[in-house]
Biopython code that builds the backbone (N, CA, C, O; Angstrom):
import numpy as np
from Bio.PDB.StructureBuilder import StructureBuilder

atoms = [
    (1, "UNK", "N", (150.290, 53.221, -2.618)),
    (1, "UNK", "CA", (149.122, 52.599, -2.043)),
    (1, "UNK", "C", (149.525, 51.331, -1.312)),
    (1, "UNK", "O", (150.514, 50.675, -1.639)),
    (2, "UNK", "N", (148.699, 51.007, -0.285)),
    (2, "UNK", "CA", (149.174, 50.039, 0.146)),
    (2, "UNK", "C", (147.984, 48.687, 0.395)),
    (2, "UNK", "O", (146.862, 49.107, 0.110)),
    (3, "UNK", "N", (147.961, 47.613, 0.722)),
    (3, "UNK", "CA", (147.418, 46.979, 0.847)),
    (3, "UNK", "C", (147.951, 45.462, 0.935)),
    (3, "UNK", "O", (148.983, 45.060, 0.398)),
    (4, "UNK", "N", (146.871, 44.529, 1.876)),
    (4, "UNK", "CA", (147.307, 43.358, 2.932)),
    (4, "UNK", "C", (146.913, 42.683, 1.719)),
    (4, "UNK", "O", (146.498, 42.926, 0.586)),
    (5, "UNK", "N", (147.346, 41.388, 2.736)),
    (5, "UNK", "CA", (146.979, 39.931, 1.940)),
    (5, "UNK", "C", (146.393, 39.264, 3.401)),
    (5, "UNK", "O", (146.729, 39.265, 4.585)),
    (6, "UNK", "N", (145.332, 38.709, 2.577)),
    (6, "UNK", "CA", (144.303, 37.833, 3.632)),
    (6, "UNK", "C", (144.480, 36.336, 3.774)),
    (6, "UNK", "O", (145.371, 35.712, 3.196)),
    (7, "UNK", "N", (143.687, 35.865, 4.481)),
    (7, "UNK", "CA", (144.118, 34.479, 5.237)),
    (7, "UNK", "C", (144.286, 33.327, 4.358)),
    (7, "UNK", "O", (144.806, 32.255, 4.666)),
    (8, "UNK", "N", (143.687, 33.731, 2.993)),
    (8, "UNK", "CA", (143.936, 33.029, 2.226)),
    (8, "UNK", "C", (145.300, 33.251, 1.079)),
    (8, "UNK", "O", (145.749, 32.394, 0.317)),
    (9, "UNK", "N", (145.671, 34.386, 1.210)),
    (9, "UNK", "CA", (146.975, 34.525, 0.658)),
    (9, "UNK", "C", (146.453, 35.504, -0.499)),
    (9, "UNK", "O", (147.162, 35.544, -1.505)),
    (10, "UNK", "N", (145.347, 36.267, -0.478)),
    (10, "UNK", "CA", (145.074, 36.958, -1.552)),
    (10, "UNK", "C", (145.547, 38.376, -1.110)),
    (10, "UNK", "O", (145.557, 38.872, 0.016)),
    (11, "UNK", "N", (146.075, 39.077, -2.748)),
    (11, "UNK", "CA", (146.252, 40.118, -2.497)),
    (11, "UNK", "C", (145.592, 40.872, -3.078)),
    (11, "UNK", "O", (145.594, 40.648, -4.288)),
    (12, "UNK", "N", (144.507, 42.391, -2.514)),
    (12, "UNK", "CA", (143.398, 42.958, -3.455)),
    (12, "UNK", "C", (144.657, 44.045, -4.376)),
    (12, "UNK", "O", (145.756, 44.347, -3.912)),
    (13, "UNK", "N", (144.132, 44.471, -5.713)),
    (13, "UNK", "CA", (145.044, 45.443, -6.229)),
    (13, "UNK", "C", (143.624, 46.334, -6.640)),
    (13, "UNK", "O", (142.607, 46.039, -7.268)),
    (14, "UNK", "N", (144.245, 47.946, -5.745)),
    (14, "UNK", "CA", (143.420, 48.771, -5.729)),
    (14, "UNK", "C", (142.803, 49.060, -6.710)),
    (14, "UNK", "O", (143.346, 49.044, -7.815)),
    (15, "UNK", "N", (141.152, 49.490, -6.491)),
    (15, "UNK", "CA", (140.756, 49.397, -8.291)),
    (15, "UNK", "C", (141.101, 50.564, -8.925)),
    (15, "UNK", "O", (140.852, 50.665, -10.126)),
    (16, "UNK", "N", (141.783, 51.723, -8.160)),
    (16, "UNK", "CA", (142.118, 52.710, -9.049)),
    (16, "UNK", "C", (143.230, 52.285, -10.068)),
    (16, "UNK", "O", (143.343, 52.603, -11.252)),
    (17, "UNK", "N", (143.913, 51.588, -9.396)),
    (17, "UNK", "CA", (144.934, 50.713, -10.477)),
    (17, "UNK", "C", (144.551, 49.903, -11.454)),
    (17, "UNK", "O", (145.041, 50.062, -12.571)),
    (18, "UNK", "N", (143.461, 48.730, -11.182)),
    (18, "UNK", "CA", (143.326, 47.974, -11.907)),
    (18, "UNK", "C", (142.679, 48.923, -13.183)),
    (18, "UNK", "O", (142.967, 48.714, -14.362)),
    (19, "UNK", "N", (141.862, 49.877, -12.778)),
    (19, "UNK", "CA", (141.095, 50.496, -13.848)),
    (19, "UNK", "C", (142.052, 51.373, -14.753)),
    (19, "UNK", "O", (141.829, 51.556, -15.949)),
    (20, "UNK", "N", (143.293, 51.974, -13.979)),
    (20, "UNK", "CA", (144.694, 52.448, -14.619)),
    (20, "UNK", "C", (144.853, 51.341, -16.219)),
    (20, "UNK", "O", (144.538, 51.467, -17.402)),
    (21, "UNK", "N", (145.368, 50.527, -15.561)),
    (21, "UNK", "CA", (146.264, 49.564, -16.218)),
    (21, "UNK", "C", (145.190, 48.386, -16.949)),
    (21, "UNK", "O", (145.695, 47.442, -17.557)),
    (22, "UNK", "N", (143.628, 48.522, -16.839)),
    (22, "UNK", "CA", (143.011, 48.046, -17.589)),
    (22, "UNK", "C", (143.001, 46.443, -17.337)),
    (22, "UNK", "O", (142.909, 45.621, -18.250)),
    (23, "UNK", "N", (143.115, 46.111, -15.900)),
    (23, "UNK", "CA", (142.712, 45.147, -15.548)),
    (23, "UNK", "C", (141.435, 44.253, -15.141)),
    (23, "UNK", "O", (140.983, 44.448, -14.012)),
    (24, "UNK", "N", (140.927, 43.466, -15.811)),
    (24, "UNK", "CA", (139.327, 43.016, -15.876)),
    (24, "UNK", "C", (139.584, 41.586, -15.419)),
    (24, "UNK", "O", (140.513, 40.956, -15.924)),
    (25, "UNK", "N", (138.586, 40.897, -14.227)),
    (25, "UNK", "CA", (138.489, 40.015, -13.816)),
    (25, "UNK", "C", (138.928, 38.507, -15.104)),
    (25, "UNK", "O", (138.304, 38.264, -16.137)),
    (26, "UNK", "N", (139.897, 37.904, -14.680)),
    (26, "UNK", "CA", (140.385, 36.788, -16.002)),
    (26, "UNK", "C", (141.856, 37.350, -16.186)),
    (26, "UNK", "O", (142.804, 36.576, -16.317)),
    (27, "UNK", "N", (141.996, 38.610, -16.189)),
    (27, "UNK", "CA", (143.477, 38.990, -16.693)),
    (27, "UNK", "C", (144.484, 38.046, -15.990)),
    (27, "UNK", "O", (144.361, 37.569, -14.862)),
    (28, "UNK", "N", (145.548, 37.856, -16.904)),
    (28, "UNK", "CA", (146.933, 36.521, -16.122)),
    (28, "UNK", "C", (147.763, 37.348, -15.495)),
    (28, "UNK", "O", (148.499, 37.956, -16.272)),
    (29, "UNK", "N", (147.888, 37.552, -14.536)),
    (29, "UNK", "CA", (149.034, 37.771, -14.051)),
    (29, "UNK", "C", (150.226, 36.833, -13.537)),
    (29, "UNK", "O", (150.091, 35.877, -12.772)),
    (30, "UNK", "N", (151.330, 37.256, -14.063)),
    (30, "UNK", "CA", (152.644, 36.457, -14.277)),
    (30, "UNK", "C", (153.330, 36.854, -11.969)),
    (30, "UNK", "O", (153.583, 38.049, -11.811)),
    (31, "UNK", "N", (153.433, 36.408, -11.290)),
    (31, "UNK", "CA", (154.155, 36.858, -9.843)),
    (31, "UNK", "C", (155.908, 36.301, -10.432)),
    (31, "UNK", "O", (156.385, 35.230, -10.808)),
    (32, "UNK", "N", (156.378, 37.571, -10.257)),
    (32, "UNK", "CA", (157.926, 37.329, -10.056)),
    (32, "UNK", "C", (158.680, 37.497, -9.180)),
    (32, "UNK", "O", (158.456, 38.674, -8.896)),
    (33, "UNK", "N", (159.510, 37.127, -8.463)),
    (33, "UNK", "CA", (160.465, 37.262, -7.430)),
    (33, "UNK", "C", (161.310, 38.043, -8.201)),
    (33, "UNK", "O", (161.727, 37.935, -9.354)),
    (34, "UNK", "N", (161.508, 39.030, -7.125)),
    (34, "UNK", "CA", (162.366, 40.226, -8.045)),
    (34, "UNK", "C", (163.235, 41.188, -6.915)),
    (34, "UNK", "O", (162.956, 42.314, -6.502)),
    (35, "UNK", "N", (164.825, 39.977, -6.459)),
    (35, "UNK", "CA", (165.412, 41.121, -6.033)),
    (35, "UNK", "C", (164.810, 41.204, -4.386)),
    (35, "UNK", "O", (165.215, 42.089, -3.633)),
    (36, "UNK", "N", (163.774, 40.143, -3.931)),
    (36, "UNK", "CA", (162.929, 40.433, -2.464)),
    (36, "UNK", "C", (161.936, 40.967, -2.741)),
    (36, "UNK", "O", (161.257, 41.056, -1.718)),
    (37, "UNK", "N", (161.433, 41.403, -3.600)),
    (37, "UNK", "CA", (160.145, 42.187, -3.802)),
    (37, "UNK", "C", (159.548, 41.182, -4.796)),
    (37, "UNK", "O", (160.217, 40.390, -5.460)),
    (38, "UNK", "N", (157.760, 41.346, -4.833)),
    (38, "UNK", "CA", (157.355, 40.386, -6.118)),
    (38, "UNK", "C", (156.625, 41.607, -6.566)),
    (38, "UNK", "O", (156.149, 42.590, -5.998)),
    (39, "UNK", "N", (156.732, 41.089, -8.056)),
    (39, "UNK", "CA", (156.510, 41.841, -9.035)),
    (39, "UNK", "C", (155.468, 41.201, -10.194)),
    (39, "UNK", "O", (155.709, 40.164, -10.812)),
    (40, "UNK", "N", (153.997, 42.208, -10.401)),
    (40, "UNK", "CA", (153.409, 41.429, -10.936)),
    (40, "UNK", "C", (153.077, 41.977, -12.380)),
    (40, "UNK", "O", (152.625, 43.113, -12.521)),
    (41, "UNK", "N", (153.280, 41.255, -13.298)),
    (41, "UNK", "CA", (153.737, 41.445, -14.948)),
    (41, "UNK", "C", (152.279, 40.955, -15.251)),
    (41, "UNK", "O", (151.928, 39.913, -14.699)),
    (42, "UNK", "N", (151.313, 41.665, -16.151)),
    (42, "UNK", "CA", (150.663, 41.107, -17.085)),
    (42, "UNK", "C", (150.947, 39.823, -18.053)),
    (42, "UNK", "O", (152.130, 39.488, -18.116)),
    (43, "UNK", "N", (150.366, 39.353, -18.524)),
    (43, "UNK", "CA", (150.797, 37.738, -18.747)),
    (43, "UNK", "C", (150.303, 37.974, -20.104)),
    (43, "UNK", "O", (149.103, 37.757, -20.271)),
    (44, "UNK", "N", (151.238, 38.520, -21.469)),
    (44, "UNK", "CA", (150.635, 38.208, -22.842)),
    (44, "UNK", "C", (151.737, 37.714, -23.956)),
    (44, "UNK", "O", (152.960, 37.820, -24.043)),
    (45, "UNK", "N", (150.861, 37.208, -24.646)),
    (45, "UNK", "CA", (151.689, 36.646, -25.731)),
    (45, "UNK", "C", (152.869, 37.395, -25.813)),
    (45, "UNK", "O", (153.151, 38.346, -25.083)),
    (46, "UNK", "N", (153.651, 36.871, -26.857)),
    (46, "UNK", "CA", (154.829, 37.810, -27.333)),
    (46, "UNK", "C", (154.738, 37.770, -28.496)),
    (46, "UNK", "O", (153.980, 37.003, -29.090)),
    (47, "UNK", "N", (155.872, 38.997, -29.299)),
    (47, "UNK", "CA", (155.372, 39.361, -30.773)),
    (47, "UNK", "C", (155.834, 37.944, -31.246)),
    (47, "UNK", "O", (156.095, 36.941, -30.582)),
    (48, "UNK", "N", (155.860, 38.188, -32.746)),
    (48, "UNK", "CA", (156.226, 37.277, -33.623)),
    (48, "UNK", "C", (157.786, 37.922, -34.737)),
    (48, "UNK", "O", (157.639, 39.053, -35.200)),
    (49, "UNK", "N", (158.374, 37.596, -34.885)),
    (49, "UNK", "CA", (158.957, 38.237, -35.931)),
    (49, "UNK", "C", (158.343, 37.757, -37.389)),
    (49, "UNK", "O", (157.894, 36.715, -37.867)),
    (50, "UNK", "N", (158.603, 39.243, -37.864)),
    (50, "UNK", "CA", (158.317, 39.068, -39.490)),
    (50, "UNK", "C", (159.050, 39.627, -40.396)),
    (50, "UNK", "O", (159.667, 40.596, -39.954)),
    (51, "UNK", "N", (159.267, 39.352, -41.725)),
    (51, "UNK", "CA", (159.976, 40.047, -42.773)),
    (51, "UNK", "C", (158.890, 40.819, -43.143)),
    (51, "UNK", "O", (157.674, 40.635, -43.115)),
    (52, "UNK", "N", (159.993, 42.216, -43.685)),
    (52, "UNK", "CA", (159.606, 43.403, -44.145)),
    (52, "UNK", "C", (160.896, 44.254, -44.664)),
    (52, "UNK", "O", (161.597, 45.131, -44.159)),
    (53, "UNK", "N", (160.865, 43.362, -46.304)),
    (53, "UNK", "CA", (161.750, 43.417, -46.855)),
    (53, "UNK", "C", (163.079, 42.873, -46.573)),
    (53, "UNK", "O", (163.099, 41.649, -46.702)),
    (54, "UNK", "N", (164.415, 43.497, -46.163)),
    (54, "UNK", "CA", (165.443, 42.479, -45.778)),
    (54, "UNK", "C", (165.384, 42.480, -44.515)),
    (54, "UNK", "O", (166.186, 41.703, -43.997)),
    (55, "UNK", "N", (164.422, 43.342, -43.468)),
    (55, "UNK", "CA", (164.608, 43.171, -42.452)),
    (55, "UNK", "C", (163.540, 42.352, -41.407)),
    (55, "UNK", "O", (162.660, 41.645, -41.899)),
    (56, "UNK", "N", (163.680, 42.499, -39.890)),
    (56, "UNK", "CA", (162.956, 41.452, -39.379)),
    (56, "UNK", "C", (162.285, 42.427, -38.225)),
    (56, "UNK", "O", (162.925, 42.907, -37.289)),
    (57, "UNK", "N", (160.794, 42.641, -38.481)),
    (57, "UNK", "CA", (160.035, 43.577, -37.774)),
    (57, "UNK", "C", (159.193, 42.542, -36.643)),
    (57, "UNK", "O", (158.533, 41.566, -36.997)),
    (58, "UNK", "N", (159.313, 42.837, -35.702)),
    (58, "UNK", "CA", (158.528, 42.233, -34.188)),
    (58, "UNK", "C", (156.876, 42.643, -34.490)),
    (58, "UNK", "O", (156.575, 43.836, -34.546)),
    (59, "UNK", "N", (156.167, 41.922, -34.618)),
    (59, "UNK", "CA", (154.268, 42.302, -34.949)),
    (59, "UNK", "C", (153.725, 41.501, -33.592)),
    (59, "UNK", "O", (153.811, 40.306, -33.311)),
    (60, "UNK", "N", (153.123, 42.632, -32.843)),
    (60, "UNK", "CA", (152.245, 42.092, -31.401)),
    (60, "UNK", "C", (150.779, 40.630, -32.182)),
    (60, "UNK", "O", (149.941, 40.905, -33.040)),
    (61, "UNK", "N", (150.925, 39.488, -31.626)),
    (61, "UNK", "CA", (150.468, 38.583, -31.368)),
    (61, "UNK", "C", (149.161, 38.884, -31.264)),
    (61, "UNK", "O", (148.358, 38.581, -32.147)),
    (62, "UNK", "N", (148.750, 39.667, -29.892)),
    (62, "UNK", "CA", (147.386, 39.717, -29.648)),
    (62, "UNK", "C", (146.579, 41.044, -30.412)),
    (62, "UNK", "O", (146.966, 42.197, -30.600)),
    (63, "UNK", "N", (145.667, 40.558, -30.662)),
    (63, "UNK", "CA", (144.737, 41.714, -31.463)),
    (63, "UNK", "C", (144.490, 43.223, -30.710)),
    (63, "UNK", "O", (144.456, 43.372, -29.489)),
    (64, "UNK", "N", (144.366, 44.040, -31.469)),
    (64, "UNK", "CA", (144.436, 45.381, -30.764)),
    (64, "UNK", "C", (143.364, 45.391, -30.209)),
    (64, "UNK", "O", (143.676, 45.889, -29.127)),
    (65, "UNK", "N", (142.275, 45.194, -30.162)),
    (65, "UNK", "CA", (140.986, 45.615, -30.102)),
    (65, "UNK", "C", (140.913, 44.536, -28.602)),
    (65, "UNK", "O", (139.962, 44.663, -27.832)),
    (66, "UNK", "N", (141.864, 43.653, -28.369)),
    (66, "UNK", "CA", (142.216, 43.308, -26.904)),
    (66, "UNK", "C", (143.110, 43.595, -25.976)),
    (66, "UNK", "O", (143.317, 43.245, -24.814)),
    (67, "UNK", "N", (143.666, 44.413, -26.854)),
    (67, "UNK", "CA", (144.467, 45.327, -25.778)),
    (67, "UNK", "C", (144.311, 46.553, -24.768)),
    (67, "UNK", "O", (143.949, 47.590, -25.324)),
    (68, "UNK", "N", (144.507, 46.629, -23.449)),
    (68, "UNK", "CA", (143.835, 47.667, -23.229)),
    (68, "UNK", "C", (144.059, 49.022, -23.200)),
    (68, "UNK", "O", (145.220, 49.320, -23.479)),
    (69, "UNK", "N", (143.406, 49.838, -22.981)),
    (69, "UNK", "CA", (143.900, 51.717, -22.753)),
    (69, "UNK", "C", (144.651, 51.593, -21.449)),
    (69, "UNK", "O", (144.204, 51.192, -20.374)),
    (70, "UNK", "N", (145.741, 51.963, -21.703)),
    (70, "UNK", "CA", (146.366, 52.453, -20.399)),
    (70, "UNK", "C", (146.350, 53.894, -20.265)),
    (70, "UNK", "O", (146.380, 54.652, -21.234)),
    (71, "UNK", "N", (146.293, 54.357, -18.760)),
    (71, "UNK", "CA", (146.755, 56.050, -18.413)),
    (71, "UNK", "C", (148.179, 55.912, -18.140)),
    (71, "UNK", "O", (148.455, 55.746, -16.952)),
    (72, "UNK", "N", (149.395, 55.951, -19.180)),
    (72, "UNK", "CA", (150.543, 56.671, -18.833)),
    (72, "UNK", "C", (151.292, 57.337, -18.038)),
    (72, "UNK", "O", (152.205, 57.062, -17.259)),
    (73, "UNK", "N", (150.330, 58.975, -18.624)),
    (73, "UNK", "CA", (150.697, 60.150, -17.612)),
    (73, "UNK", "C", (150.790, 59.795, -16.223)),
    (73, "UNK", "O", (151.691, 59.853, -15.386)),
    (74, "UNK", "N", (149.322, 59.325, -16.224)),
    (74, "UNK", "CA", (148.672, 59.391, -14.748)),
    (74, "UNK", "C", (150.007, 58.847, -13.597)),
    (74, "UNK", "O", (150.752, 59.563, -12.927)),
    (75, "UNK", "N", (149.964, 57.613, -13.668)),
    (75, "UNK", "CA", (150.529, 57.184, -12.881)),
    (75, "UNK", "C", (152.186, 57.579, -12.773)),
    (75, "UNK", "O", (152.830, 57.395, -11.740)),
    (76, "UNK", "N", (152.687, 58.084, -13.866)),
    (76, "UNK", "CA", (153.911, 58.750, -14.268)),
    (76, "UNK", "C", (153.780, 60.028, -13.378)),
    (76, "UNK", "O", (154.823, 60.214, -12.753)),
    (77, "UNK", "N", (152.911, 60.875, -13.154)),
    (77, "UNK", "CA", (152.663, 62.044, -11.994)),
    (77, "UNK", "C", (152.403, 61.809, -11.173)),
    (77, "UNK", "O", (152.691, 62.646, -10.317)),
    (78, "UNK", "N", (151.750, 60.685, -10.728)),
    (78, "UNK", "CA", (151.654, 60.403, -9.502)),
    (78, "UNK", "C", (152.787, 59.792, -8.545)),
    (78, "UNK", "O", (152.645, 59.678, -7.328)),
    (79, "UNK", "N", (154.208, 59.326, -9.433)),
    (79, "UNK", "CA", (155.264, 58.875, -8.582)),
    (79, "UNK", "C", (155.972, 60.000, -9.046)),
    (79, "UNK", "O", (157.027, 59.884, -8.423)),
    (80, "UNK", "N", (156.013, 60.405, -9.321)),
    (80, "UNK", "CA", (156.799, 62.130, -9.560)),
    (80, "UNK", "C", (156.547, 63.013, -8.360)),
    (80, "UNK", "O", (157.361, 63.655, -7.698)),
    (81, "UNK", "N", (155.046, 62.887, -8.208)),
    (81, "UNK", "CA", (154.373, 63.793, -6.643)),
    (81, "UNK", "C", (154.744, 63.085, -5.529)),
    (81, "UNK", "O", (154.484, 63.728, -4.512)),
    (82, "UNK", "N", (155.312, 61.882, -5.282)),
    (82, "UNK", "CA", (155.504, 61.118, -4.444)),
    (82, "UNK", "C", (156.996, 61.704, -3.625)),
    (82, "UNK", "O", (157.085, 61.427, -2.429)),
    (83, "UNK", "N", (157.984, 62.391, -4.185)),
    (83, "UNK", "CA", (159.276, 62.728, -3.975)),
    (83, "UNK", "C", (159.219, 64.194, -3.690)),
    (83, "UNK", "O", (158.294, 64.897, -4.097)),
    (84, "UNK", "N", (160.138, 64.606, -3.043)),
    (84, "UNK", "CA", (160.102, 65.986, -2.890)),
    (84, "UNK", "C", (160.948, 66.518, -3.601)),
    (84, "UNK", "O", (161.988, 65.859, -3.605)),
    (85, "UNK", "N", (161.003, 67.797, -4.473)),
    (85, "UNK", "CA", (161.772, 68.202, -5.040)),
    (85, "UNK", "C", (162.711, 69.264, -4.289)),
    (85, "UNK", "O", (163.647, 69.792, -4.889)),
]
sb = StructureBuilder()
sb.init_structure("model")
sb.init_model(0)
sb.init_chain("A")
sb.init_seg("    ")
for serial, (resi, resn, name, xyz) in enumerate(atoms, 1):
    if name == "N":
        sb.init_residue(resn, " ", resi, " ")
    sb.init_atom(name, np.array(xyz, "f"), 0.0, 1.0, " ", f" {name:<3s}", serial, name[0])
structure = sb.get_structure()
């Protein structure tokens, strides 16, 4: 997909995507320089480590019930259909 950036420097991200990846007006997005290309990362906490028993298990920070549904597949077939076999 493609899409501009306007006079103000905004860039729209298509809503079939945003609704993909469960993006709702407020979400952080992190812009990275990446290589010449920017790359834009969701912006969330990071786990925590914890003990569990002798070892040290990573536990996600943010509550599940704020996390969102992602479609996987979807977009996983859709750059698959993108190439010719």
């Amino acid at each position: 997909m493609r899409t501009t950036i306007d006079q103000a420097g905004r860039v729209v991200i298509p809503a079939s995507l945003r609704a993909r990846l469960g993006l709702k007006p407020g979400t952080e997005l992190e812009a990275i320089l990446d290589d010449g290309a920017v790359r834009l990362v969701r912006a969330v906490p990071g786990p925590r480590l914890v003990r569990a028993g002798r070892r040290g298990v990573a536990r996600p920070t943010a509550p599940a019930r704020s996390l969102p549904r992602v479609d996987l597949p979807g977009p996983i077939d859709e750059e698959r259909g993108r190439w010719p076999r």
